[in-house]
NUVOVEX-592163 format. One record per residue (C-alpha): residue number from 1; residue in three letters; x, y, z. Coordinates in steps of 0.5 Angstrom, whole numbers, always signed. Each point is the difference from the previous one (the first is absolute). Layout:
REM residues N
+-----+------+-------+-------+-------+
: pos : code :     X :     Y :     Z :
+-----+------+-------+-------+-------+
: NUM :  ALA :     X :     Y :     Z :
...
+-----+------+-------+-------+-------+
END
This chain:
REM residues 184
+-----+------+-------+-------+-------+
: pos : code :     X :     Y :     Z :
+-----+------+-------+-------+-------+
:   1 :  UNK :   +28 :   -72 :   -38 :
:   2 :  UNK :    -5 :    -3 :    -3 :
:   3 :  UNK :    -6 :    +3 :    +3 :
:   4 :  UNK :    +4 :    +7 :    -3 :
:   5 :  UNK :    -1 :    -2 :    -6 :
:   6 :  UNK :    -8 :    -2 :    +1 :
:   7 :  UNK :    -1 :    +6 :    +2 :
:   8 :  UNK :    +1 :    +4 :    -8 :
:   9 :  UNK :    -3 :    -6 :    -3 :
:  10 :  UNK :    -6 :    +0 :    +4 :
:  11 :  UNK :    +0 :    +8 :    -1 :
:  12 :  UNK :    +1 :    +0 :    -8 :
:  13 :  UNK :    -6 :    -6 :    +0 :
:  14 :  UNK :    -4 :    +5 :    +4 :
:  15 :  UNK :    +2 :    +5 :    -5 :
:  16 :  UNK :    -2 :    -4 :    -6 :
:  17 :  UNK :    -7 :    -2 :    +2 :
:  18 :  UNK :    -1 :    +7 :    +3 :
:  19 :  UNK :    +1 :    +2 :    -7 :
:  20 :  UNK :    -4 :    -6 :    -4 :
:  21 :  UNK :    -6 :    +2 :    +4 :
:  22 :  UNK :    +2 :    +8 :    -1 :
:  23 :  UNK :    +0 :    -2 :    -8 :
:  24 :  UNK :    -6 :    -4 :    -1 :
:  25 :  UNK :    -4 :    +5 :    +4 :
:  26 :  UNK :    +2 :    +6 :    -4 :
:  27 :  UNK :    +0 :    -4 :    -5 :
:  28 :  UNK :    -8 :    -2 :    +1 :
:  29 :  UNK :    -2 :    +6 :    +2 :
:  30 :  UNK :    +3 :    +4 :    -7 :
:  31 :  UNK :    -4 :    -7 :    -4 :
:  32 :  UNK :    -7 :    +3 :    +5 :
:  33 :  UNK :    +1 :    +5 :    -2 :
:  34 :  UNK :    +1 :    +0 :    -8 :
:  35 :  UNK :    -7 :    -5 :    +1 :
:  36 :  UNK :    -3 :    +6 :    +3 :
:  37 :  UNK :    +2 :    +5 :    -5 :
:  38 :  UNK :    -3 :    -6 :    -5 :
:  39 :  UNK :    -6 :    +0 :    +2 :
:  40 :  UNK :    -1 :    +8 :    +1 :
:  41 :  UNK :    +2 :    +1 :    -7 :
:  42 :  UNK :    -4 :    -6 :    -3 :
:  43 :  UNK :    -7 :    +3 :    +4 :
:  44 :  UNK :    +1 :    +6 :    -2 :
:  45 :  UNK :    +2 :    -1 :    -7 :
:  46 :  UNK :    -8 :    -4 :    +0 :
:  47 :  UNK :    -2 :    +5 :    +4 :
:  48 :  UNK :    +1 :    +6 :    -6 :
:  49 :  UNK :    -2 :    -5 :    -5 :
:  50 :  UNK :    -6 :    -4 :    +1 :
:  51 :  UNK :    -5 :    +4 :    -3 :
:  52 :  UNK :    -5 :    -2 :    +5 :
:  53 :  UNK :    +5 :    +3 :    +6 :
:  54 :  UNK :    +0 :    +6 :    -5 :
:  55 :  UNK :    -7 :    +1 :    -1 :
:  56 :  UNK :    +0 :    +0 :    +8 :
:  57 :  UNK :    +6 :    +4 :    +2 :
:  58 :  UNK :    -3 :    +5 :    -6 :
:  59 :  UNK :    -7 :    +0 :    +5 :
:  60 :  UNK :    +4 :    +1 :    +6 :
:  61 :  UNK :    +3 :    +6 :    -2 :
:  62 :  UNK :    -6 :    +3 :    -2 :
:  63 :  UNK :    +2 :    +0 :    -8 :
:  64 :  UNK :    -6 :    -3 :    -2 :
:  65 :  UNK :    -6 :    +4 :    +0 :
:  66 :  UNK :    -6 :    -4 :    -1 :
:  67 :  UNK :    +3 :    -5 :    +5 :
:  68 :  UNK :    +3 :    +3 :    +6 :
:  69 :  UNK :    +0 :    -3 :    +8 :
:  70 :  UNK :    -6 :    +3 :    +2 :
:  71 :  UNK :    -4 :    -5 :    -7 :
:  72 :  UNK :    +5 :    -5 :    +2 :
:  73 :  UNK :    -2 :    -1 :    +7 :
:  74 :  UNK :    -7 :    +2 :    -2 :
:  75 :  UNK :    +0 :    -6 :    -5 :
:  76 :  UNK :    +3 :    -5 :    +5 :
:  77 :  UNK :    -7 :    +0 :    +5 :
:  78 :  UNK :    -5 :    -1 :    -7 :
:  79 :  UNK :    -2 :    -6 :    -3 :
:  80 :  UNK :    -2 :    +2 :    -7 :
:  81 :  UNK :    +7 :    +4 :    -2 :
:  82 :  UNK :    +2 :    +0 :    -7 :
:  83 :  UNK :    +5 :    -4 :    -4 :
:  84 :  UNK :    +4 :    +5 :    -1 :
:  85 :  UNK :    -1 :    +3 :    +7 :
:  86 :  UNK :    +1 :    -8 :    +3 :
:  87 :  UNK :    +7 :    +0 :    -4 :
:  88 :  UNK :    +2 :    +7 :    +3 :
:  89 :  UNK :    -2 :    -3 :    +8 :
:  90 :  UNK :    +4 :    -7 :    -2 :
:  91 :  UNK :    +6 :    +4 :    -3 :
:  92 :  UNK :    +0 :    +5 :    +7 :
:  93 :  UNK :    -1 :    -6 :    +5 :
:  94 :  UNK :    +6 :    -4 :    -3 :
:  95 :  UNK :    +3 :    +6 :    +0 :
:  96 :  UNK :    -1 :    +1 :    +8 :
:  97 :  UNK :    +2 :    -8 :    +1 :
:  98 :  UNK :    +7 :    +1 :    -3 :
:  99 :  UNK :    +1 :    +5 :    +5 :
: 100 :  UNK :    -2 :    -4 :    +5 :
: 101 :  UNK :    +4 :    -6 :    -2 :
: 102 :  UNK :    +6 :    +4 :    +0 :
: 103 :  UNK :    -3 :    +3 :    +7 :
: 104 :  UNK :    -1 :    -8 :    +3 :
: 105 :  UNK :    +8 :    -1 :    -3 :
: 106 :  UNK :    +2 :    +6 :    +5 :
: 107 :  UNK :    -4 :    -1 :    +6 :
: 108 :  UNK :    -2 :    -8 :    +0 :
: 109 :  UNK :    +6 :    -4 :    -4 :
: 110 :  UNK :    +5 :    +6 :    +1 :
: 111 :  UNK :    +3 :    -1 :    -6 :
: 112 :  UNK :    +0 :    +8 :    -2 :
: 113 :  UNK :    +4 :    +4 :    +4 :
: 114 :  UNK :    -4 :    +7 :    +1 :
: 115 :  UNK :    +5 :    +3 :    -5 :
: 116 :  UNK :    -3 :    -6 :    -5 :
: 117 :  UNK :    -7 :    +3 :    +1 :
: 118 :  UNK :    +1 :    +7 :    -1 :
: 119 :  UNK :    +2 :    -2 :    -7 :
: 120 :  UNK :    -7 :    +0 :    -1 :
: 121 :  UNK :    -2 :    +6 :    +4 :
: 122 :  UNK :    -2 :    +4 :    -5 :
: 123 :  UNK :    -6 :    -5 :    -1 :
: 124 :  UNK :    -2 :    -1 :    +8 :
: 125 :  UNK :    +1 :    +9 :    +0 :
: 126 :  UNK :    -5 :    +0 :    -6 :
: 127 :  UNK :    -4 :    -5 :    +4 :
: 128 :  UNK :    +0 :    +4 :    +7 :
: 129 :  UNK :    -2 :    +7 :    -4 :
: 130 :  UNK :    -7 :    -4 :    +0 :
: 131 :  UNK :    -5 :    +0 :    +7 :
: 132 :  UNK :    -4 :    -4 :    -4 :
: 133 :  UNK :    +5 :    -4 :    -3 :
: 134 :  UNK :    +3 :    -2 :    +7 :
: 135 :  UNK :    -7 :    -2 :    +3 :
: 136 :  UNK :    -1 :    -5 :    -6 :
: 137 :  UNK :    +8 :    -3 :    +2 :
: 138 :  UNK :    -3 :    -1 :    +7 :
: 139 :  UNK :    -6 :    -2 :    -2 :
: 140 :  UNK :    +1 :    -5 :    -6 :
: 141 :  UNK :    +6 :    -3 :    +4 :
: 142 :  UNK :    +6 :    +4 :    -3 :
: 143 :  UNK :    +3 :    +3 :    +7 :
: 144 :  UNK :    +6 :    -2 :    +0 :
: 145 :  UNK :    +0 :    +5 :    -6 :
: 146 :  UNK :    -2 :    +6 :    +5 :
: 147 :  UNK :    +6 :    -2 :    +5 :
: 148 :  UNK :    +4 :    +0 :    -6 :
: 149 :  UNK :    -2 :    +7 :    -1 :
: 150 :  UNK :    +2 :    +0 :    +8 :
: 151 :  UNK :    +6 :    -2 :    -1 :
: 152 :  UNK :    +2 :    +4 :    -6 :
: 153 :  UNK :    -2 :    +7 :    +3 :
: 154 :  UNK :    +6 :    +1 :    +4 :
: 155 :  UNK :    +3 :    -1 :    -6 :
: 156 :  UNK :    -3 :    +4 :    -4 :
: 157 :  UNK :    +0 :    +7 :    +5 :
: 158 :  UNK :    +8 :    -1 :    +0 :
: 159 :  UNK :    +0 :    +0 :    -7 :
: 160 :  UNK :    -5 :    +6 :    -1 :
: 161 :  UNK :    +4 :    +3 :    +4 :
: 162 :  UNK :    +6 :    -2 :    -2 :
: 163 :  UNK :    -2 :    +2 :    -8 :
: 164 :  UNK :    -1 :    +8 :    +3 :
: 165 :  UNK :    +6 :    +1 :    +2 :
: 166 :  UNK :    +2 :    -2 :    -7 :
: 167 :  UNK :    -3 :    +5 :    -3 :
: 168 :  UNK :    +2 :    +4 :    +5 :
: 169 :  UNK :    +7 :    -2 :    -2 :
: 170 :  UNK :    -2 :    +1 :    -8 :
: 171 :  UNK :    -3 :    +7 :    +1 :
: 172 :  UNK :    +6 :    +2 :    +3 :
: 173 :  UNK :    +4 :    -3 :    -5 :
: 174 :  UNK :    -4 :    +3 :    -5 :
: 175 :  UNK :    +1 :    +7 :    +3 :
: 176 :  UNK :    +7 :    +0 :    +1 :
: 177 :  UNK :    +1 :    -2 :    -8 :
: 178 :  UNK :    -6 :    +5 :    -2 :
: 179 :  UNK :    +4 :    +5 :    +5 :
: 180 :  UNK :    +8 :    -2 :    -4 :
: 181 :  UNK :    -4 :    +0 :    -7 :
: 182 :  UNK :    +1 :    -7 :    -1 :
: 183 :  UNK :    -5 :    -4 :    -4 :
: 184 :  UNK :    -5 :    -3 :    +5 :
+-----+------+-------+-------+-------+
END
């Protein structure tokens, strides 16, 4: 008679731990990634703030015209740059070497999941416009930058084509309004 009443406890105990251990983990892995998030937003707010992180996304996207790669890269092989142009090469390197901390995160601390490092795609992508650019990566000690560019590029095409059949959805959609005479 007592084993039989063993048995439910014994169950219930299991029961209990089964759902402890349950608990704590989706509890950590919610608190894990509510960090991750953190550290996202943080980066990127100092990303899209810091004046020299501008200056430097500013040259890779090819918006400063007395200063673009091809001079960045220039300037980097000669000793007698300018100030200005010494700034400029400063303000592009630690561009690159935010990148590649987020990359080093991902690939060697596995502490950015993929998806955390396509929130910074859209500057690997404008990185990845550059032959010149990427050579310089792998020359100066920024590889793991071009195998974030690797990483992301799946991604990218998926999007890409994903965003064609959204327009083809909005073309479509804008027909059909235009065809009903309602206002587009």
């Amino acid at each position: 008679m007592q084993l039989g009443a063993t048995y439910p406890a014994a169950l219930i105990a299991t029961l209990a731990l089964a759902w402890t251990i349950i608990a704590y983990w989706l509890n950590k892995r919610n608190a894990l990634a509510l960090e991750r998030t953190k550290f996202i937003f943080e980066n990127l707010r100092f990303f899209e703030t810091d004046p020299l992180m501008q200056m430097a996304n500013q040259i890779v996207n090819g918006l400063v015209p007395d200063f673009t790669i091809d001079v960045f890269l220039d300037a980097t092989n000669k000793k007698n740059s300018d100030p200005e142009q010494r700034t400029k090469c400063m303000a592009v390197d630690n561009y690159l070497n935010f990148l590649w901390r987020i990359a080093y995160a991902h690939f060697t601390l596995k502490t950015v999941t993929t998806d955390d490092l396509d929130a910074f795609g859209y500057y690997f992508y404008l990185i990845s416009q550059h032959k010149g650019l990427m050579e310089y990566c792998v020359s100066d000690g920024f590889e793991e930058i071009i195998d974030a560019i690797n990483r992301l590029r799946p991604i990218w095409d998926k999007t890409k084509i994903e965003n064609e059949n959204r327009k083809r959805v909005i073309a479509k959609l804008v027909a059909d309004n235009t065809a009903t005479g309602q206002a587009p």
